[in-house]
N, C-alpha and C positions, 0 to 999 in steps of 0.2 A: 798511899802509894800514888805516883806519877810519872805518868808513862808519857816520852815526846818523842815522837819517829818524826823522822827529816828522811834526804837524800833524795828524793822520787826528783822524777823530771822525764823529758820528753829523748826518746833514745829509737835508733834506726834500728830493724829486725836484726840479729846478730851481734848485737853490742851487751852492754855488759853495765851493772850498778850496783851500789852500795848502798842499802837501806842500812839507816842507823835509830838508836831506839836506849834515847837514854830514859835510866831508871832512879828515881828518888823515892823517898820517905821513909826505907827501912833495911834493914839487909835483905841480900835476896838469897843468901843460901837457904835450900831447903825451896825454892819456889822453881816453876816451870817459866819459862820466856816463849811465847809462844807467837809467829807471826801468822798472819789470815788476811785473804784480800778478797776485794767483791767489788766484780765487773754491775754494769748498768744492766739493769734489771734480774740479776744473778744472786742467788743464794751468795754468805760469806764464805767463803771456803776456807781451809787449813792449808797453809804452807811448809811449815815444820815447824821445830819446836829444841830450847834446847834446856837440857837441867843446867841451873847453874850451879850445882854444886861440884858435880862429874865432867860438866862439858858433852855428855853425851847426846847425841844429834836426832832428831827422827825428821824423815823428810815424807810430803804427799807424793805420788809417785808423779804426778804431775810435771816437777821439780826436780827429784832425784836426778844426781848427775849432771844438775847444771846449775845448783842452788847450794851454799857453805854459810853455813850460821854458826856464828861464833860470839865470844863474850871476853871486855875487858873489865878484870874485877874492878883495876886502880879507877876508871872511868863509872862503873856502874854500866855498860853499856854492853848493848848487845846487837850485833851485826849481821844482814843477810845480806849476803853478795849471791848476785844474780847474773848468772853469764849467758849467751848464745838466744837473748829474750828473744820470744814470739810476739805476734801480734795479740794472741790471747793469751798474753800475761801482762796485757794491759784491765787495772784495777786500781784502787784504794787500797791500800795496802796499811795496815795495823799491825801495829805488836799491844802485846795483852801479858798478863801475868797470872800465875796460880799457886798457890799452896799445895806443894805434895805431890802426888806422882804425875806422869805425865797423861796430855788428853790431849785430842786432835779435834772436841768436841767446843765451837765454840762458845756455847752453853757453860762450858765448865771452869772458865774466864772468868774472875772478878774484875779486876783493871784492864782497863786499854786505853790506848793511846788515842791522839786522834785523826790518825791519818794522813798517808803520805799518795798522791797521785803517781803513777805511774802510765807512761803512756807509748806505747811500743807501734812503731809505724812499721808499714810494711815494703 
């Protein structure tokens, strides 16, 4: 499996992006997509997560509300649009993948990508 996230870049408080997180080497139904970002000197955290088989979405509450993770099967990819950014949703930002149900636990992550910068001014 091979996980490539793009998209990051440098964006004013209240603006808006598109992490993208293509996915190769196998099918991915039946796996979890799972994105996680981790500021300087900060734990990884979880940002949501989605099944690819359902489409169904879980978001950290962090996020909720202003964060839409979705997936194109014909691409393999899987998207996290990010609107109304703060300052402290400035991170490294990863997509990761898993077998089976879902976890917010980054632990429970076999693949990941390797990271996309994000940097949110104020």
């Amino acid at each position: 499996v091979q996980l490539q996230a793009s998209g990051g870049g440098f964006v004013q408080a209240g603006g808006s992006l598109r992490l993208s997180c293509a996915a190769s080497g196998r099918p991915f139904s039946g796996y979890v997509m799972g994105w996680f970002r981790q500021a300087p000197e900060k734990d990884r955290e979880f940002v949501g997560a989605i099944n690819w088989s359902d489409g169904k979405t879980y978001y950290a509450d962090s996020v909720k509300g202003r964060s839409a993770i979705s997936r194109e099967n014909a691409k393999n990819t899987v998207y996290l649009q990010m609107n109304s950014l703060k300052p402290e949703d400035t991170a490294v930002y990863y997509c990761a993948a898993k077998w089976g149900m879902y976890s917010s636990q980054s632990s429970a992550y076999a693949y990941w990508g390797q990271g996309t910068q994000v940097t949110v001014s104020s």
